[in-house]
C-alpha positions as CSV (number, residue, x, y, z in Angstrom):
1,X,-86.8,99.6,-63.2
2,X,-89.9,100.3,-65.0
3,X,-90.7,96.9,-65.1
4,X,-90.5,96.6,-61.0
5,X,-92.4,99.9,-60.8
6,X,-95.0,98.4,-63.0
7,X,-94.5,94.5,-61.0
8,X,-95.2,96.1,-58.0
9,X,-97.5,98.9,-59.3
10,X,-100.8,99.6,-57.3
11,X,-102.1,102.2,-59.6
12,X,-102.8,100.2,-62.4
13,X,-105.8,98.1,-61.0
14,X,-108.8,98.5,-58.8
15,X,-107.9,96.1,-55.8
16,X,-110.0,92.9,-55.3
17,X,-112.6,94.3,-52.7
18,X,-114.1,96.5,-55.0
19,X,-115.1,92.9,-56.8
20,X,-117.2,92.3,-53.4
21,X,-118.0,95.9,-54.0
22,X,-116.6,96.4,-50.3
23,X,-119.4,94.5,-48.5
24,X,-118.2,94.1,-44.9
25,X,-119.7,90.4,-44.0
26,X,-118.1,89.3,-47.8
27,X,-114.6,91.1,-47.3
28,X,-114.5,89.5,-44.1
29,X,-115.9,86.2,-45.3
30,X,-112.6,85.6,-47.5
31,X,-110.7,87.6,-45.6
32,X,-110.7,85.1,-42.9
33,X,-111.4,82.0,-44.9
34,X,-107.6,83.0,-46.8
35,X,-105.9,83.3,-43.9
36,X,-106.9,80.5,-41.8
37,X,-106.3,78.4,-44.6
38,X,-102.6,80.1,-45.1
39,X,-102.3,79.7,-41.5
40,X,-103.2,75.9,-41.5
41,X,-100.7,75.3,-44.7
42,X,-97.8,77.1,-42.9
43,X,-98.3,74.7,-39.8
44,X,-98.4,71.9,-42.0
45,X,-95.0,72.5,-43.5
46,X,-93.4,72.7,-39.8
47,X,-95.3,69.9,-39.1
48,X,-93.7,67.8,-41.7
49,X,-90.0,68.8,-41.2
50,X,-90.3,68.2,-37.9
51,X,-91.4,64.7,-38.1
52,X,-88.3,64.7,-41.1
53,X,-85.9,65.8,-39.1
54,X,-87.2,63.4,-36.3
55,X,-87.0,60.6,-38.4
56,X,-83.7,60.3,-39.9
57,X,-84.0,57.0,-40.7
58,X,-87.5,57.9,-42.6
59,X,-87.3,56.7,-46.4
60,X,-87.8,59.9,-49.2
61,X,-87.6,62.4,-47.2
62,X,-86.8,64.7,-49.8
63,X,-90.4,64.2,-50.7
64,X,-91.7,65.7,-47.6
65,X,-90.1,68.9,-48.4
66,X,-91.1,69.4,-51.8
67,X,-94.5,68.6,-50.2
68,X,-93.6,71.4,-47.5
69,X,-92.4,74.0,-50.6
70,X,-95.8,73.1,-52.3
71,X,-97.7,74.2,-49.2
72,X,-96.2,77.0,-48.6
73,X,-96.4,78.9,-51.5
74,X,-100.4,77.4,-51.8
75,X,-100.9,79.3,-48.2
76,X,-98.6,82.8,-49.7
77,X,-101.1,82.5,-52.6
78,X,-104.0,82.7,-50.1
79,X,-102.0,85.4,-48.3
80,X,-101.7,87.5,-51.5
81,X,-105.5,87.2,-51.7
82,X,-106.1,89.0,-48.6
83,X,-102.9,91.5,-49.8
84,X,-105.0,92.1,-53.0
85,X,-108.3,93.6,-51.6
86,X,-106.6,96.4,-50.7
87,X,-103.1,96.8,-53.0
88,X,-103.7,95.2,-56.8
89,X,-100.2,93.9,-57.0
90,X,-102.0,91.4,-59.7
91,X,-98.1,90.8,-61.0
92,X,-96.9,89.8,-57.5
93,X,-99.9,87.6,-56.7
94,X,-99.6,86.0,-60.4
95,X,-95.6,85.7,-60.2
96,X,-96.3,83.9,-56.4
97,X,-99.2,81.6,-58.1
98,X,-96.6,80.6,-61.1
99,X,-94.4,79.9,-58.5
100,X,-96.8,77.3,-56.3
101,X,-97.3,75.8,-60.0
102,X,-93.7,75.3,-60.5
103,X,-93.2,73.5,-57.4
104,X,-96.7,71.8,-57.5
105,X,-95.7,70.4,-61.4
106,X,-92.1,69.7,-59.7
107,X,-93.9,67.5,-57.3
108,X,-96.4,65.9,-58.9
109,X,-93.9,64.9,-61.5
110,X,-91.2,63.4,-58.8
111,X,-94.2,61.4,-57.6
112,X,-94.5,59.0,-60.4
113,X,-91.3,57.1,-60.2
114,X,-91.6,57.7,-56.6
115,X,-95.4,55.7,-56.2
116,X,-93.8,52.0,-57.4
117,X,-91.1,52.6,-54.7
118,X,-93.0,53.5,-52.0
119,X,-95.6,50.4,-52.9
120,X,-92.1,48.2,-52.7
121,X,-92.3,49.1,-49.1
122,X,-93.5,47.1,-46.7
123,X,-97.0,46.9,-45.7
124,X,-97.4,47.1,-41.3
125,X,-98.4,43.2,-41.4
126,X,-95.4,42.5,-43.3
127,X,-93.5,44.8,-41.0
128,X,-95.3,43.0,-37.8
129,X,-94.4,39.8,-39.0
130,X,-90.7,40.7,-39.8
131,X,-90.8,42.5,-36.4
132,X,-92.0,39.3,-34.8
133,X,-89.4,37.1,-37.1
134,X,-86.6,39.3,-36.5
135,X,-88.0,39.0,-32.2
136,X,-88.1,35.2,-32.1
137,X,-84.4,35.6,-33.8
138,X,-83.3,38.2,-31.0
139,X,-84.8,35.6,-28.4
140,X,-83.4,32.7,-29.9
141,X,-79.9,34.2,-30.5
142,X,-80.2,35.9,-26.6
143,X,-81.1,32.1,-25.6
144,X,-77.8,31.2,-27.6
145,X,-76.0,33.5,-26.1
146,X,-77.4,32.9,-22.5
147,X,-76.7,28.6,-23.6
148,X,-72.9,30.4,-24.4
149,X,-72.3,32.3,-21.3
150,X,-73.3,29.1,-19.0
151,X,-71.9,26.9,-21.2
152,X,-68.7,29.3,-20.4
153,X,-69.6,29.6,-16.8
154,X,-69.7,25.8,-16.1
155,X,-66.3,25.6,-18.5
156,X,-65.0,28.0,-16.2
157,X,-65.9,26.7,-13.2
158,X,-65.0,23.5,-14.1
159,X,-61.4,24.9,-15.1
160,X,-61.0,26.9,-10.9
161,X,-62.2,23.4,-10.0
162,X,-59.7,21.5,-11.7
163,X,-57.5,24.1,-11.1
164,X,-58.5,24.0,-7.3
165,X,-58.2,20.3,-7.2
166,X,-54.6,20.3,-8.9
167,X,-53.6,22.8,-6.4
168,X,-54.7,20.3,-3.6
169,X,-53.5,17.4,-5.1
170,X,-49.9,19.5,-5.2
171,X,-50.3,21.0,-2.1
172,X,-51.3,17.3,-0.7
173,X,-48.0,15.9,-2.3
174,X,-46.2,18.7,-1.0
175,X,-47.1,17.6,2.3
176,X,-46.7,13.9,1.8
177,X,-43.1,14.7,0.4
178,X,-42.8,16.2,3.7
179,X,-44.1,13.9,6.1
180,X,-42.3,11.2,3.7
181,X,-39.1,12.9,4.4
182,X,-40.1,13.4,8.0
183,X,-40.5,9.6,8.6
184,X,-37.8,8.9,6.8
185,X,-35.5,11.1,9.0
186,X,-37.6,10.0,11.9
187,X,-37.1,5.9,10.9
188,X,-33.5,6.6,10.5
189,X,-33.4,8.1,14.2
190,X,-35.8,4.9,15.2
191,X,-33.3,2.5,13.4
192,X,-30.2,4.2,15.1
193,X,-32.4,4.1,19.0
194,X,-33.1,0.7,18.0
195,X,-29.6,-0.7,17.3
196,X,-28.4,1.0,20.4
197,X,-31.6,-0.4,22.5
198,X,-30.5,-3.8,21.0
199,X,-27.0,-3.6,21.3
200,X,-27.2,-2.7,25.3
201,X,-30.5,-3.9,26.5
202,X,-30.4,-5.4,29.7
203,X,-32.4,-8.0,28.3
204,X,-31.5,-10.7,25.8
205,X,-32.7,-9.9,22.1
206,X,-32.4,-12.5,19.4
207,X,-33.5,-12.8,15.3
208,X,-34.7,-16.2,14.9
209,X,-34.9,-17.7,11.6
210,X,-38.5,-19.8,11.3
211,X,-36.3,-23.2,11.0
212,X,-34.7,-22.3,15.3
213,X,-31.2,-20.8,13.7
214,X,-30.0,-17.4,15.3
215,X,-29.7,-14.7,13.1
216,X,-29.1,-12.2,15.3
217,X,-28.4,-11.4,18.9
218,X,-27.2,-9.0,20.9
219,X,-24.5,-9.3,23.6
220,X,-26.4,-9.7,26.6
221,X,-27.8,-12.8,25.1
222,X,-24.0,-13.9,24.5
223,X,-23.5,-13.3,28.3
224,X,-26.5,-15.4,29.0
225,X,-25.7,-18.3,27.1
226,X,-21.9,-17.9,27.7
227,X,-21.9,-18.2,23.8
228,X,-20.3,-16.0,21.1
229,X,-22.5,-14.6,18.3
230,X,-20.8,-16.5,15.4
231,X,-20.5,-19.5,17.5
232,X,-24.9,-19.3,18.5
233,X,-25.5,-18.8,14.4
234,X,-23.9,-22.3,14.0
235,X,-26.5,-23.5,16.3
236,X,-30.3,-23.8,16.8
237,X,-32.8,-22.9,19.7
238,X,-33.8,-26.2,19.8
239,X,-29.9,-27.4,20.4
240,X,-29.5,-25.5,23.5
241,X,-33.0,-25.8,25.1
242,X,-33.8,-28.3,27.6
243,X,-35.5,-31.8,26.7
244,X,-38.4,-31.0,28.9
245,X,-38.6,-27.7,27.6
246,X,-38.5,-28.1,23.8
247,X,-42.0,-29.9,23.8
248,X,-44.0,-27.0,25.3
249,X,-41.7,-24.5,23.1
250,X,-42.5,-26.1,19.6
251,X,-46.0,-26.6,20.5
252,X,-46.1,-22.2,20.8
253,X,-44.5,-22.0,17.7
254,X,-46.8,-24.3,16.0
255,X,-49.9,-22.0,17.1
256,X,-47.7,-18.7,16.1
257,X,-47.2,-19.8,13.4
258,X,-50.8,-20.7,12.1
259,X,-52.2,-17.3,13.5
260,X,-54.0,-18.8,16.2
261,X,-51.6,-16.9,18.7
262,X,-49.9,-13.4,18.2
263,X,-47.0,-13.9,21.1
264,X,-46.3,-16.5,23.7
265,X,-44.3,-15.9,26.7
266,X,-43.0,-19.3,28.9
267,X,-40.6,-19.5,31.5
268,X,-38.3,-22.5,30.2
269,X,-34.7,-23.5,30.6
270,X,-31.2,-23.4,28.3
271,X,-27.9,-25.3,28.2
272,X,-25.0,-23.0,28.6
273,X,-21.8,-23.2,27.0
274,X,-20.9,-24.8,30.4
275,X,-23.7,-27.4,30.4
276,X,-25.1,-25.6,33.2
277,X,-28.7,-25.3,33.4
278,X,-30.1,-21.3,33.0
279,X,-33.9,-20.1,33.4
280,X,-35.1,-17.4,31.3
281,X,-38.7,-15.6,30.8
282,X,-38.9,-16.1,27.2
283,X,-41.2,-14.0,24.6
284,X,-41.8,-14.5,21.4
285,X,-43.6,-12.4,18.9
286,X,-43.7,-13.4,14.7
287,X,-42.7,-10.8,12.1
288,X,-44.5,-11.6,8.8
289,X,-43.4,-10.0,4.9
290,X,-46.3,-8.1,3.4
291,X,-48.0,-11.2,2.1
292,X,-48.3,-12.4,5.2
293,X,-45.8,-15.1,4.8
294,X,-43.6,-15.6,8.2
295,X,-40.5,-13.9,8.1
296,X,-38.5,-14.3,11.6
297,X,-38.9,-14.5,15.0
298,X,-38.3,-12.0,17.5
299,X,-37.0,-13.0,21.0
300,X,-36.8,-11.5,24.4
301,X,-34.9,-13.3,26.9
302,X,-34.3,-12.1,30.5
303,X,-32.4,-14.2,33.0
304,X,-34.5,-15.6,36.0
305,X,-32.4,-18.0,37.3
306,X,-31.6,-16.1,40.3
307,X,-35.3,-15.1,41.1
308,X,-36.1,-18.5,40.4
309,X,-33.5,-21.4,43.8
310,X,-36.2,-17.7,45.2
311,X,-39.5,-18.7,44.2
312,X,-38.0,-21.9,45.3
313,X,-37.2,-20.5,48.7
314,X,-40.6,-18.8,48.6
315,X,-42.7,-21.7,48.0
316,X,-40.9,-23.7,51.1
317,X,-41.4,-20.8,53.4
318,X,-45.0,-20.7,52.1
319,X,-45.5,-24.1,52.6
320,X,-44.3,-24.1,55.8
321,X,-46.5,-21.3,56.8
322,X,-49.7,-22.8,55.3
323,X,-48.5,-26.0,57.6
324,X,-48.3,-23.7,60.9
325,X,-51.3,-21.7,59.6
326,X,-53.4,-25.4,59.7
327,X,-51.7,-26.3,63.3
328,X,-53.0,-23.0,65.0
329,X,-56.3,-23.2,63.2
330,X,-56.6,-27.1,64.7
331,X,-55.1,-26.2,68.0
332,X,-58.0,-23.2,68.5
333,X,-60.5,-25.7,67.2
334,X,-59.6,-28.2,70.0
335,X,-59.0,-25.2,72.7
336,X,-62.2,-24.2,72.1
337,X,-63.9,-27.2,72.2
338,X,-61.9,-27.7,75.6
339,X,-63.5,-24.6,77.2
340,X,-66.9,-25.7,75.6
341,X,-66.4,-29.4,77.4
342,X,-65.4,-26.9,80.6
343,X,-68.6,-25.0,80.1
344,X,-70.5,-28.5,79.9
345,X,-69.2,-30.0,83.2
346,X,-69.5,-26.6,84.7
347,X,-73.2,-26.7,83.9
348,X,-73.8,-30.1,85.6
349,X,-73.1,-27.9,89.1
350,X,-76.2,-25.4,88.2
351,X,-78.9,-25.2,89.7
352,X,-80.5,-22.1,88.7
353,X,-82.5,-22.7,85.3
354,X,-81.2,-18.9,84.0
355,X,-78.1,-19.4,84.6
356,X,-77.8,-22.8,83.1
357,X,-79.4,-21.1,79.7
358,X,-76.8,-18.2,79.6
359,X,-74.0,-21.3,80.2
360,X,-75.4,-23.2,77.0
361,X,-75.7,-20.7,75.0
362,X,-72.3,-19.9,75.5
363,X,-71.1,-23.3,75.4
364,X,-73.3,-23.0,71.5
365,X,-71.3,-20.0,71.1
366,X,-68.1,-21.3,71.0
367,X,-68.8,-24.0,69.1
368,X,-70.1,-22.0,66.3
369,X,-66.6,-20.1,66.2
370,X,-65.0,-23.7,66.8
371,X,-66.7,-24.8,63.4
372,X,-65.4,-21.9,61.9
373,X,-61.8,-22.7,62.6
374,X,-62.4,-26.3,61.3
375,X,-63.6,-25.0,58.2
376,X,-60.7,-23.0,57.9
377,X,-58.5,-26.0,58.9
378,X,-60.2,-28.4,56.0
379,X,-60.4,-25.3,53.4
380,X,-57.9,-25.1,50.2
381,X,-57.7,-21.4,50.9
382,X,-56.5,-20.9,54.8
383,X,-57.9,-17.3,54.8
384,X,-61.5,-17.5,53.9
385,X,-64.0,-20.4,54.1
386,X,-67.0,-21.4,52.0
387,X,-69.7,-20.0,54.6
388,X,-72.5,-21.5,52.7
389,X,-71.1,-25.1,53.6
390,X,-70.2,-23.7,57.0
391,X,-73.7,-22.2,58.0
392,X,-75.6,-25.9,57.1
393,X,-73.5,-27.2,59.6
394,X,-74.0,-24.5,62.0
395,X,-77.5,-24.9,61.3
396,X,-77.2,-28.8,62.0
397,X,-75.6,-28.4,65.4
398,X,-78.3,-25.7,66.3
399,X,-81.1,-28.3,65.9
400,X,-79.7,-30.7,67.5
401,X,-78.5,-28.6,70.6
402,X,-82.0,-27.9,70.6
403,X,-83.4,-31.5,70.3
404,X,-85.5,-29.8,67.1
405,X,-88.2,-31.7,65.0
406,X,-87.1,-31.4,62.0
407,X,-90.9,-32.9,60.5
408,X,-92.2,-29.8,62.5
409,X,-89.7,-26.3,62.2
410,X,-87.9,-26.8,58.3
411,X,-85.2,-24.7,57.1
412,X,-84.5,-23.0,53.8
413,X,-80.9,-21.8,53.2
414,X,-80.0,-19.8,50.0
415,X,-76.4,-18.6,50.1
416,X,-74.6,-17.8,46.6
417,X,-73.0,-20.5,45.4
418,X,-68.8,-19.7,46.0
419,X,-69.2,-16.7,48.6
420,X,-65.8,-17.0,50.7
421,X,-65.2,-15.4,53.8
422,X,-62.3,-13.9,56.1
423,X,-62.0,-14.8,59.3
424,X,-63.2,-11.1,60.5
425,X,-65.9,-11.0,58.4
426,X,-67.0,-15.1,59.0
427,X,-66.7,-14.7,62.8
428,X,-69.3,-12.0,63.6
429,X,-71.3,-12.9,60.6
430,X,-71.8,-16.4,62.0
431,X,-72.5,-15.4,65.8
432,X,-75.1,-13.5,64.0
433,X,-76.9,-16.1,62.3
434,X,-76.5,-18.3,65.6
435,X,-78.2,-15.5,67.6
436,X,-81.1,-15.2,64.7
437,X,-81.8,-19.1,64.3
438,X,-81.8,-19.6,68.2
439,X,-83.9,-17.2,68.7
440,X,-86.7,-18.5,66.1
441,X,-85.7,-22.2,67.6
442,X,-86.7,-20.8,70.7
443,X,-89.6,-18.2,70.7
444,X,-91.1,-18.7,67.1
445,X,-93.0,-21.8,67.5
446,X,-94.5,-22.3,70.7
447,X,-96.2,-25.3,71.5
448,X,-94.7,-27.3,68.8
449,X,-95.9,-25.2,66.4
450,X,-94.8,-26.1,62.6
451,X,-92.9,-23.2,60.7
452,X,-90.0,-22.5,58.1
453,X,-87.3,-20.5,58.9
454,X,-85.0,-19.2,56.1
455,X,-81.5,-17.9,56.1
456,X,-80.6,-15.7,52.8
457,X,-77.0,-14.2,51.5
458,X,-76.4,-12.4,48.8
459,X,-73.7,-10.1,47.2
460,X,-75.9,-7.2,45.2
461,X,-74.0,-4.8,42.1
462,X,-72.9,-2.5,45.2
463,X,-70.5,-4.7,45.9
464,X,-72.7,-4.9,49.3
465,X,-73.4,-8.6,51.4
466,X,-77.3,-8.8,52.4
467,X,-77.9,-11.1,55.1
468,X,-81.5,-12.1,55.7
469,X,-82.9,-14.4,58.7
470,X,-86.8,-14.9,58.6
471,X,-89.1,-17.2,60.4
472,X,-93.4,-17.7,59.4
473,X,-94.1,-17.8,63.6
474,X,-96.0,-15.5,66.0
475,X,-93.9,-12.5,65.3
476,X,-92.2,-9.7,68.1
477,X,-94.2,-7.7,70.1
478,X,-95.9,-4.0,68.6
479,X,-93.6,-1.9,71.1
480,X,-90.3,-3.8,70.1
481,X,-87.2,-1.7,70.0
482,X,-84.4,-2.8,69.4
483,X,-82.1,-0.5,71.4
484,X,-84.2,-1.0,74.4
485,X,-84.5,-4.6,74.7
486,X,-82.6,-6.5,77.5
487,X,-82.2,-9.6,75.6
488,X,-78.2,-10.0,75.9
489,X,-78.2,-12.5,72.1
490,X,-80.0,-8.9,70.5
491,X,-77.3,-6.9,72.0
492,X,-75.0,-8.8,70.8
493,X,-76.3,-8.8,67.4
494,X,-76.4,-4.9,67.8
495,X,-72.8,-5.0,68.6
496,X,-71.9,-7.5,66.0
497,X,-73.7,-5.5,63.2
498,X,-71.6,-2.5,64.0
499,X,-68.2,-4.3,64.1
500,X,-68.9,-5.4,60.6
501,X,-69.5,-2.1,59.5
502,X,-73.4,-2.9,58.7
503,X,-76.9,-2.1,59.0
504,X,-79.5,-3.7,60.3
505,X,-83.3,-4.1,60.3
506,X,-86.2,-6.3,62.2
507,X,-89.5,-6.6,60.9
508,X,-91.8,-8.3,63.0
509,X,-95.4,-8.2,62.1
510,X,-95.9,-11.3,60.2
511,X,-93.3,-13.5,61.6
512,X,-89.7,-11.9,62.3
513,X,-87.2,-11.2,59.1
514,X,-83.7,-9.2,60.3
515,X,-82.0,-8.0,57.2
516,X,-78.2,-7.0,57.8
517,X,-76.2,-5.3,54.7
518,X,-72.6,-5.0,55.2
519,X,-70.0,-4.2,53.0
520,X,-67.5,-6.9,51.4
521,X,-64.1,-6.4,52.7
């Protein structure tokens, strides 16, 4: 106890001021110097465990708080300075100062083994270039790992594709199992409808073998031939066809068989059982293995024998017709040229030069439809008529009713080669023509004037007939109309135009062209 009394004793010694004999500007010269210096060694110390404890990963950090301990007591000793200018605890300051030498000895002494470690650290270029090492490593193994995961996403993706694909492939056999099974089932039903269509067609239905033996046939070919099945397999085609027949047959089976024909189909004859004669439509199609190489024939065979004693009967009454057709055709012809001869003597008893002209043309009338039925009478085909060849002939007759020049008026005819017409259509269209052409005969060409008349007929894409009649003369008048004129040949042609169901148009300024379109019945 005496000791502590003594230790912390203030009666023993003067304090420290008396030293700077209490001088205010000195007192307060080290007053403040010692305690801003103990202030700046206390934050030091906080300073440095702070960045310790922030640093966990800091090497010797023990260091840093012997370095803390060290400070500390250095800024109590200053503190104990500033104590001691008042209270001489001279024991207290010297204990605090032995202290701060402990710790500084302590320190100083750790740091001697401690300098050759911390100079084994490394340097901050040896840091930056590990840093930048240990980077270009992260990169490159991030680049690895980024070569991995696509590596893995192709692998994958390439696994759901295969995957993908193997479930279409099975879902696609799946379904061709189906459909396989499906045709099946529906080949067996086609079999079965095809064995009973073969069995009772109403048709005859024969397997040929390439060499003419039957393989197979069905009853209604038995009943054809009057033959039983096993008794036809002991025979060939050719053994029950006709002589005349077999050459026209074989020559179709020839071609079949080199590919140059798919199926033929002939109308030919067979020997019954009873020697009687039967005629059949026959078609024949080839059935070839898969290497193309024949494999049978197949044979359809219908009876015709009945339709054909009535083609037969057909072709008689035909001919017969086409015989009376001829007869009325010539009769007409010569009637008509009867009431033209009657118009001819009539016209000897005129007098009157207007009524003479309206006789003749008449007379020219009738003679045109007279030609007409001739033609008909001479033609192939006793409905129509090759109106090109009639209308030169018309044409003919006109010129020479006329007593025409033919080294002054010329004619140019241009019909399409082959156009055949009815009677309806011929009759009007011809009375047309005859109007046209007498009219250019008569009025065109005054005073022996020369000129070119043309007559024109062609069938355009419509399906339409365009009749064109054109003379180079003197033309109509500038007021012509043709539903007011008086001339009785223009009416007709009016009339005429409508009966065929046409048109019709007349130009007259430079000569006179009538254009008539009528539609091809």
């Amino acid at each position: 106890m005496e000791f502590l009394n003594s230790f912390f004793s203030t009666n023993q010694f003067i304090p420290h001021g008396h030293c700077y004999l209490w001088k205010p500007q000195l007192v307060w010269l080290h007053l403040l110097s010692d305690v801003l210096t103990a202030l700046a060694y206390y934050s030091i110390p906080v300073m440095l465990v702070y960045f310790v404890r922030k640093r966990r990963d800091l090497p010797f950090d023990w260091i840093f708080l012997m370095f803390s301990t060290f400070i500390v007591a250095c800024g109590t000793t200053h503190l104990m300075d500033v104590w001691t200018l008042w209270y001489p605890t001279y024991w207290l300051s010297g204990l605090i100062k032995a202290i701060t030498a402990l710790v500084s000895v302590a320190t100083a002494i750790e740091l001697v083994p401690l300098i050759p470690q911390a100079l084994a650290l490394p340097s901050p270029a040896q840091l930056e270039a590990a840093n930048s090492q240990l980077a270009k490593e992260i990169a490159e193994r991030k680049r690895t790992e980024e070569v991995l995961r696509e590596s893995e996403q192709r692998l994958e993706s390439m696994v759901e594709e295969r995957t993908a694909e193997l479930t279409r492939i099975n879902q696609s056999l799946q379904a061709e199992i189906t459909q396989r099974h499906q045709m099946e089932v529906a080949l067996r039903e086609s079999e079965q409808r095809f064995r009973s269509a073969f069995h009772q067609a109403a048709v005859g239905i024969a397997y040929v073998a390439i060499d003419g033996r039957w393989l197979l046939v069905n009853q209604r070919l038995c009943d054809i031939f009057g033959y039983t099945l096993q008794e036809l397999q002991l025979l060939t085609f050719q053994d029950i066809t006709h002589p005349d027949d077999l050459e026209t047959d074989l020559k179709y089976v020839d071609q079949i068989l080199a590919d140059r024909i798919q199926t033929y189909s002939i109308e030919k004859r067979y020997f019954r059982k009873d020697t009687s004669i039967v005629w059949v439509n026959l078609t024949v199609a080839l059935m070839r293995e898969s290497s193309k190489e024949p494999k049978y024939f197949i044979s359809v065979i219908e009876d015709i024998s009945d339709r054909k004693h009535s083609q037969e009967q057909i072709k008689a009454s035909l001919l017969e017709k086409e015989v009376l057709l001829k007869e009325i055709y010539h009769r007409v012809k010569n009637n008509l040229q009867v009431i033209s001869s009657l118009l001819n003597l009539q016209s000897a008893y005129i007098k009157d030069k207007d009524d003479l002209a309206i006789f003749q043309q008449t007379q020219q009338r009738i003679a045109s439809i007279a030609l007409i039925h001739e033609k008909l009478y001479q033609s192939q085909d006793l409905a129509r008529i090759n109106f090109g060849e009639y209308i030169r002939d018309l044409v003919a007759s006109l010129f020479t009713a006329y007593e025409v020049n033919e080294d002054t008026i010329t004619v140019s005819i241009n019909i399409d080669e082959g156009v055949l017409l009815g009677l309806d259509t011929a009759i009007p269209c011809s009375l047309i023509i005859h109007e046209l052409v007498s009219n250019s005969l008569k009025y065109a060409f005054p005073a022996d004037k020369h000129g070119l008349i043309c007559i024109e007929l062609h069938q355009n894409n419509d399906n339409n007939f365009i009749l064109r009649v054109s003379d180079d003369g003197i033309g109509l008048p500038s007021n012509f109309d043709l539903q007011k004129v008086a001339s009785l040949g223009l009416q007709l042609v009016d009339a005429l135009t409508s009966q065929l169901g046409g048109t019709l148009k007349i130009k007259g300024e430079m000569g006179v062209e009538s254009q008539l379109k009528f539609p091809s019945i």
